[in-house]
Biopython code that builds the backbone (N, CA, C, O; Angstrom):
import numpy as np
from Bio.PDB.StructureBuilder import StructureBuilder

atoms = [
    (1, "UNK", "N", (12.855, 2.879, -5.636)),
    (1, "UNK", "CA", (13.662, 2.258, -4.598)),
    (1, "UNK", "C", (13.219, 0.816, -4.357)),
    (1, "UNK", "O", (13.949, -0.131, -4.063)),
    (2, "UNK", "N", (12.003, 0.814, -4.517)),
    (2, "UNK", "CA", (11.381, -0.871, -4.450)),
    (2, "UNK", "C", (12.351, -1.618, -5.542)),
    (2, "UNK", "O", (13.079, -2.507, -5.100)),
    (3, "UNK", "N", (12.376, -1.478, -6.181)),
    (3, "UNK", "CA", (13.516, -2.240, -7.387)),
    (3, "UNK", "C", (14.578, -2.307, -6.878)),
    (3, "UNK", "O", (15.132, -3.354, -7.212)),
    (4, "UNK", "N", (14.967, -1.913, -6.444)),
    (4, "UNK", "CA", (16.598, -1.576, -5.495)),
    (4, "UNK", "C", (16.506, -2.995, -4.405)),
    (4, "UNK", "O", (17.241, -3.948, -4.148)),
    (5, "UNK", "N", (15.640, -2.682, -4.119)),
    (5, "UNK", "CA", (15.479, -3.187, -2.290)),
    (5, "UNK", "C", (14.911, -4.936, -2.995)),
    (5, "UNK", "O", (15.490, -5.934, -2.568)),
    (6, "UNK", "N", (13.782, -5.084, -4.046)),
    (6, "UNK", "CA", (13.832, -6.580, -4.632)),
    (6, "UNK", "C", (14.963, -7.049, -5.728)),
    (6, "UNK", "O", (14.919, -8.235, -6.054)),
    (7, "UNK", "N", (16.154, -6.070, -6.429)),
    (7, "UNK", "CA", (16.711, -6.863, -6.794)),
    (7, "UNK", "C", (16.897, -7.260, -8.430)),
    (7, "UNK", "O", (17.770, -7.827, -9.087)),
    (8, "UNK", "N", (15.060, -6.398, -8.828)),
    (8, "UNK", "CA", (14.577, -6.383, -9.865)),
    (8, "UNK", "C", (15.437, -5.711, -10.841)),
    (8, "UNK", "O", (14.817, -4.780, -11.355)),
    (9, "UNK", "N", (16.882, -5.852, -11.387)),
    (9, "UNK", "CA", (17.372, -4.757, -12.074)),
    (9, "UNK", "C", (18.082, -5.697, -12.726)),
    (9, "UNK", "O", (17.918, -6.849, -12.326)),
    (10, "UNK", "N", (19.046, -5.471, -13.885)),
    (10, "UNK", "CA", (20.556, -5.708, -13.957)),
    (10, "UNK", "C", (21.586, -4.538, -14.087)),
    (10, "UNK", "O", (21.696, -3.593, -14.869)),
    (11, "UNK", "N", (22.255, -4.955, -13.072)),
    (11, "UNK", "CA", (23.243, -3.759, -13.381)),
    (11, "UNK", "C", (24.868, -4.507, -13.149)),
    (11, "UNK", "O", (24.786, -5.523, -12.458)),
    (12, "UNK", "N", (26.251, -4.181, -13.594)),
    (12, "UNK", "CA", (26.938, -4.321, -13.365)),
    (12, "UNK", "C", (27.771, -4.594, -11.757)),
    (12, "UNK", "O", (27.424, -3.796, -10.886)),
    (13, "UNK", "N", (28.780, -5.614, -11.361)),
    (13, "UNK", "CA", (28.833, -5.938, -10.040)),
    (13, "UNK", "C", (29.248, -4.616, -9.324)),
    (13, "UNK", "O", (28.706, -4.274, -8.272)),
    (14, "UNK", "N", (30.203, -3.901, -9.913)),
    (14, "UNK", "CA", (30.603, -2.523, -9.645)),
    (14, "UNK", "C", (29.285, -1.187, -8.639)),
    (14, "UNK", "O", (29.223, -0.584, -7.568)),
    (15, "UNK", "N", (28.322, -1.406, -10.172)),
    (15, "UNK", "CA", (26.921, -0.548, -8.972)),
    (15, "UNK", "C", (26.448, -1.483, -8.107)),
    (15, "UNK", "O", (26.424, -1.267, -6.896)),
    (16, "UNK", "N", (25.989, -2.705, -8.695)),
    (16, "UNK", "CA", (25.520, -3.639, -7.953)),
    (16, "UNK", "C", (25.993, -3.585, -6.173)),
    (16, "UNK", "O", (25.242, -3.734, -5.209)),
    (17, "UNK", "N", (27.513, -3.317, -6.174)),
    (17, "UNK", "CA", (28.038, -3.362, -4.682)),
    (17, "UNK", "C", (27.751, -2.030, -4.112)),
    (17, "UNK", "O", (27.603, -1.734, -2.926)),
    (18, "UNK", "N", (27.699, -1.305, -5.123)),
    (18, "UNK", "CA", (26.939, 0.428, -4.186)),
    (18, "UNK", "C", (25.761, 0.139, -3.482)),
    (18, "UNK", "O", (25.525, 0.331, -2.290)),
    (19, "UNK", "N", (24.777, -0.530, -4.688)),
    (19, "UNK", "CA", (23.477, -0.384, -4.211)),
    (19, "UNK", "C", (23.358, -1.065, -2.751)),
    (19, "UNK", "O", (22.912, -0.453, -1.781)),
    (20, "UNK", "N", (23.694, -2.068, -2.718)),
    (20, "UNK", "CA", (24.238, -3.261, -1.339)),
    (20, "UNK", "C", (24.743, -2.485, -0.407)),
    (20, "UNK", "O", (24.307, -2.524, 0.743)),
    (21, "UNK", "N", (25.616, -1.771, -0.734)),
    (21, "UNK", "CA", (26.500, -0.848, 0.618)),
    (21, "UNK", "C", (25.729, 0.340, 1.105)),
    (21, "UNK", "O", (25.797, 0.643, 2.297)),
    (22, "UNK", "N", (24.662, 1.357, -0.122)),
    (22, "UNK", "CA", (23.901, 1.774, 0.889)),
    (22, "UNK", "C", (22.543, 1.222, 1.157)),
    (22, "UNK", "O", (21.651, 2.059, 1.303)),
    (23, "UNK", "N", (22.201, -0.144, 1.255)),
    (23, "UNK", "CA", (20.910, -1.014, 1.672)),
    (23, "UNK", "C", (21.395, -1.297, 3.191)),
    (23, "UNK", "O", (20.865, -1.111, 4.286)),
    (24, "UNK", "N", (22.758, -1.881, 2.732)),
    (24, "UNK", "CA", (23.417, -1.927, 4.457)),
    (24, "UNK", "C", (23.760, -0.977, 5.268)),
    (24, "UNK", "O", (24.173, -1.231, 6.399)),
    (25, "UNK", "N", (23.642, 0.201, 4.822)),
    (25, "UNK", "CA", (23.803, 1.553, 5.721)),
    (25, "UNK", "C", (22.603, 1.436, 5.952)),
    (25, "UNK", "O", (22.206, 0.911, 6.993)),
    (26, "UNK", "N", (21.680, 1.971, 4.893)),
    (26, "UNK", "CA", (20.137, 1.746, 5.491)),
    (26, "UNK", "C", (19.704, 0.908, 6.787)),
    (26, "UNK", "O", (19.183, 1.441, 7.767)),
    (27, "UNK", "N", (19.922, -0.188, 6.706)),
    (27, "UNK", "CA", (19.374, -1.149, 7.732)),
    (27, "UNK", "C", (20.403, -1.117, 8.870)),
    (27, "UNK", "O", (19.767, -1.185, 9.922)),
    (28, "UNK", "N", (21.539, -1.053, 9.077)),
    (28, "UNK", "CA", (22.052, -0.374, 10.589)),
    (28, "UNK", "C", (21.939, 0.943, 10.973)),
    (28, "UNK", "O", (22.681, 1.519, 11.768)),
    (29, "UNK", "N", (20.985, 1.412, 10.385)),
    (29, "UNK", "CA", (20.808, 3.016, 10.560)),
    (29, "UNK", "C", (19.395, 2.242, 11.315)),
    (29, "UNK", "O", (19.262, 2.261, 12.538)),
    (30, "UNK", "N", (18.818, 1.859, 10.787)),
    (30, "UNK", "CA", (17.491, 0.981, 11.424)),
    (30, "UNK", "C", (17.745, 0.123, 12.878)),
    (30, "UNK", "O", (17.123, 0.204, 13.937)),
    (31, "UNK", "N", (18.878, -0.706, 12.514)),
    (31, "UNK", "CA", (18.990, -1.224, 13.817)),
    (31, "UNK", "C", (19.538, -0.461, 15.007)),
    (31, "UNK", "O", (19.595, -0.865, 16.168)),
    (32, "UNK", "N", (20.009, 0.941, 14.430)),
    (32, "UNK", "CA", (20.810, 1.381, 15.737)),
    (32, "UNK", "C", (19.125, 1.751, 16.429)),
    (32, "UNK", "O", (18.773, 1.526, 17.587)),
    (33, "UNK", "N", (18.304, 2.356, 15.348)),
    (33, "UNK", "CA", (17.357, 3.012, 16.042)),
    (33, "UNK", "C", (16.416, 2.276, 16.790)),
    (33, "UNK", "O", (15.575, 2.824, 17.504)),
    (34, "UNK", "N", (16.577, 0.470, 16.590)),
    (34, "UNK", "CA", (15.540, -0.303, 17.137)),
    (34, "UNK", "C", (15.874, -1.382, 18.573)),
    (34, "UNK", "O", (15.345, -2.238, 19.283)),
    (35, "UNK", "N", (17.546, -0.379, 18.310)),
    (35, "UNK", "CA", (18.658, -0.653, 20.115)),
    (35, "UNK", "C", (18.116, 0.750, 21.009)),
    (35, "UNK", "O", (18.164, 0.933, 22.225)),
    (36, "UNK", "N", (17.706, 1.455, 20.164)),
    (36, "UNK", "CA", (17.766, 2.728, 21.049)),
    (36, "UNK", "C", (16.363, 2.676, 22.078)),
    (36, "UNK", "O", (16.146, 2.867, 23.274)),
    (37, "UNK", "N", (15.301, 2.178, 20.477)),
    (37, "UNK", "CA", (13.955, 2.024, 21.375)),
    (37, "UNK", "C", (13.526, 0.654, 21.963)),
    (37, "UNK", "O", (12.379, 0.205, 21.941)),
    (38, "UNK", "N", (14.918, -0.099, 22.635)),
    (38, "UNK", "CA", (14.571, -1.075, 22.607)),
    (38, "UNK", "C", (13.388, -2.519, 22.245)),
    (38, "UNK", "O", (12.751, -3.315, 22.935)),
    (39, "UNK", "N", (13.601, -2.226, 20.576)),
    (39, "UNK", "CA", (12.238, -2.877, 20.416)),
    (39, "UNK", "C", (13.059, -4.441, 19.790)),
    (39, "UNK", "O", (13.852, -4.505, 18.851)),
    (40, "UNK", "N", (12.738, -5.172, 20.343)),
    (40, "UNK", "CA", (13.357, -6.765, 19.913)),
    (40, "UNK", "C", (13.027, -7.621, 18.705)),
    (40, "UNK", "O", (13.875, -8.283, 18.107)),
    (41, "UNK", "N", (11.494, -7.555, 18.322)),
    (41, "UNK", "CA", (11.290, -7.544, 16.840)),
    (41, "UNK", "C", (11.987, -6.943, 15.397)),
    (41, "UNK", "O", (12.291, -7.587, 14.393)),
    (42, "UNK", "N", (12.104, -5.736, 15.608)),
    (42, "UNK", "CA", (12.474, -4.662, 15.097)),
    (42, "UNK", "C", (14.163, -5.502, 15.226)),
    (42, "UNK", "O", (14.448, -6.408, 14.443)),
    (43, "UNK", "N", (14.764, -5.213, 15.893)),
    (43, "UNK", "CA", (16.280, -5.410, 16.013)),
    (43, "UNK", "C", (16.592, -7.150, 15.463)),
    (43, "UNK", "O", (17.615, -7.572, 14.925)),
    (44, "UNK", "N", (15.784, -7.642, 15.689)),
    (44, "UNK", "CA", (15.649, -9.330, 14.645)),
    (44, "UNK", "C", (15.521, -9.226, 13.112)),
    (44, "UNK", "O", (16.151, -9.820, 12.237)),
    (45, "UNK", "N", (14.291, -8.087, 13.001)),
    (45, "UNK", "CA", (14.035, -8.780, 11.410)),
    (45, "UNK", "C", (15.232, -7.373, 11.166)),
    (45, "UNK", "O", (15.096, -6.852, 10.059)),
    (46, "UNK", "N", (15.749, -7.078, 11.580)),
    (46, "UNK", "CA", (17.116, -5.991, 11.007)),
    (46, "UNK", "C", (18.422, -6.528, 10.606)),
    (46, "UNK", "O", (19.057, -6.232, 9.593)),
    (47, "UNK", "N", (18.924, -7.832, 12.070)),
    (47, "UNK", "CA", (19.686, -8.691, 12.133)),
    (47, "UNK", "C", (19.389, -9.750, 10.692)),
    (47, "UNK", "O", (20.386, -9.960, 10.001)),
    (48, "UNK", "N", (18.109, -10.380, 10.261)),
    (48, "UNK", "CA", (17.826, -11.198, 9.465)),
    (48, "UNK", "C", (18.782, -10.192, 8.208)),
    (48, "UNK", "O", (19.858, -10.546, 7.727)),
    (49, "UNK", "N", (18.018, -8.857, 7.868)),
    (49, "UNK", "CA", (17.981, -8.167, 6.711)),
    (49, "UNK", "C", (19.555, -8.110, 6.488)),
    (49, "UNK", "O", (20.110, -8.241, 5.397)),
    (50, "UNK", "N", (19.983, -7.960, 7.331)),
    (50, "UNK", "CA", (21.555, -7.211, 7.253)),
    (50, "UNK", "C", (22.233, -8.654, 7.080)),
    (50, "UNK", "O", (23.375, -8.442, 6.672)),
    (51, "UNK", "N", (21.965, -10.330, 7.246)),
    (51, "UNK", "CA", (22.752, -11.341, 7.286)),
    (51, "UNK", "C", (22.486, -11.471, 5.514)),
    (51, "UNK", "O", (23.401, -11.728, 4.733)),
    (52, "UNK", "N", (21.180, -11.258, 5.135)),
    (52, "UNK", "CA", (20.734, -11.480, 3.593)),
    (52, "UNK", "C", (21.952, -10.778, 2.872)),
    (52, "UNK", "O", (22.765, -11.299, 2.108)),
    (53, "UNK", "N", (21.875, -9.372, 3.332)),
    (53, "UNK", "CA", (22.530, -8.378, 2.481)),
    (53, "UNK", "C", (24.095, -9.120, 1.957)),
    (53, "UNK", "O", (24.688, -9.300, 0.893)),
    (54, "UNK", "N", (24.362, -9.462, 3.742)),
    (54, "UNK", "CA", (25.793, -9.923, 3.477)),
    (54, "UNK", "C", (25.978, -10.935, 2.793)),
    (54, "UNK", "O", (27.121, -11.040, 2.350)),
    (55, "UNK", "N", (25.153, -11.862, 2.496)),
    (55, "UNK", "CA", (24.956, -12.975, 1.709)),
    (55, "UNK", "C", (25.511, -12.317, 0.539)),
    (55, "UNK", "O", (26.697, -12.181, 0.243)),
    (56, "UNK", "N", (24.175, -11.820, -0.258)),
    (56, "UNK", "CA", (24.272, -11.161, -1.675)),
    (56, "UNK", "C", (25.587, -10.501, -1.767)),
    (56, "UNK", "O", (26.338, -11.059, -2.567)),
    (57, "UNK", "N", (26.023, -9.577, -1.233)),
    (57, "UNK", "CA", (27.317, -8.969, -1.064)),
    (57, "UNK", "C", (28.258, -9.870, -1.447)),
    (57, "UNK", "O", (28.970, -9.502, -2.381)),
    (58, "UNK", "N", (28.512, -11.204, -0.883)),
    (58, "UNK", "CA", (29.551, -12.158, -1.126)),
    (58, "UNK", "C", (29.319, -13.132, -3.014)),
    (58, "UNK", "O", (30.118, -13.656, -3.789)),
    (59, "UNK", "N", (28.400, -13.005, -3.017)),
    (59, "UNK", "CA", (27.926, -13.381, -3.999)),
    (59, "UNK", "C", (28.255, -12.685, -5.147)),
    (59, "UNK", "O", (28.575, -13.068, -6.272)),
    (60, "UNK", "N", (28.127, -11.668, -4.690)),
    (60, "UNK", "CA", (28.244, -10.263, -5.864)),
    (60, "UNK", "C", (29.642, -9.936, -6.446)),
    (60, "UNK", "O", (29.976, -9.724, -7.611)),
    (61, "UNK", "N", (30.589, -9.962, -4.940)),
    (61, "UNK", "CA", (31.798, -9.977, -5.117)),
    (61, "UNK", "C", (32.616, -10.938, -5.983)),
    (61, "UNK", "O", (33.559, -10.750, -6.751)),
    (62, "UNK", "N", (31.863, -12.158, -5.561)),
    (62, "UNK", "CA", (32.761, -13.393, -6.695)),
    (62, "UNK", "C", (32.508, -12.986, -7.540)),
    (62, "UNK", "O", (32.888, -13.480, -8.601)),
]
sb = StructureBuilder()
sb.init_structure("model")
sb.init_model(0)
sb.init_chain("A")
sb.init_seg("    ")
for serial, (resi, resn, name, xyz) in enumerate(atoms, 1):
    if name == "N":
        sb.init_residue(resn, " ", resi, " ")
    sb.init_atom(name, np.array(xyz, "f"), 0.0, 1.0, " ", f" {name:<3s}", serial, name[0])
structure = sb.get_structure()
């Protein structure tokens, strides 16, 4: 999963957008849980993770 999560692979844009879609489930599954325990760190570097994702995502798509 570390390969997943750095990126380290080649794969076609097709998986490529799976892997992205569940990284971004992953990490709002994280942020719901870091609204719940109100922890503000936690809910930042989640916000950071999830703006990256969407980055790559757009990227991927072109």
């Amino acid at each position: 999963m570390e390969k997943v999560k750095n990126g380290n692979y080649k794969q076609p844009n097709g998986d490529q957008i799976g892997i992205i879609r569940l990284e971004i489930d992953y990490e709002l599954a994280t942020l719901f849980e870091a609204m719940q325990e109100n922890d503000t760190d936690k809910k930042q570097t989640t916000l950071d993770k999830l703006e990256a994702l969407r980055e790559k995502w757009l990227m991927v798509k072109e």
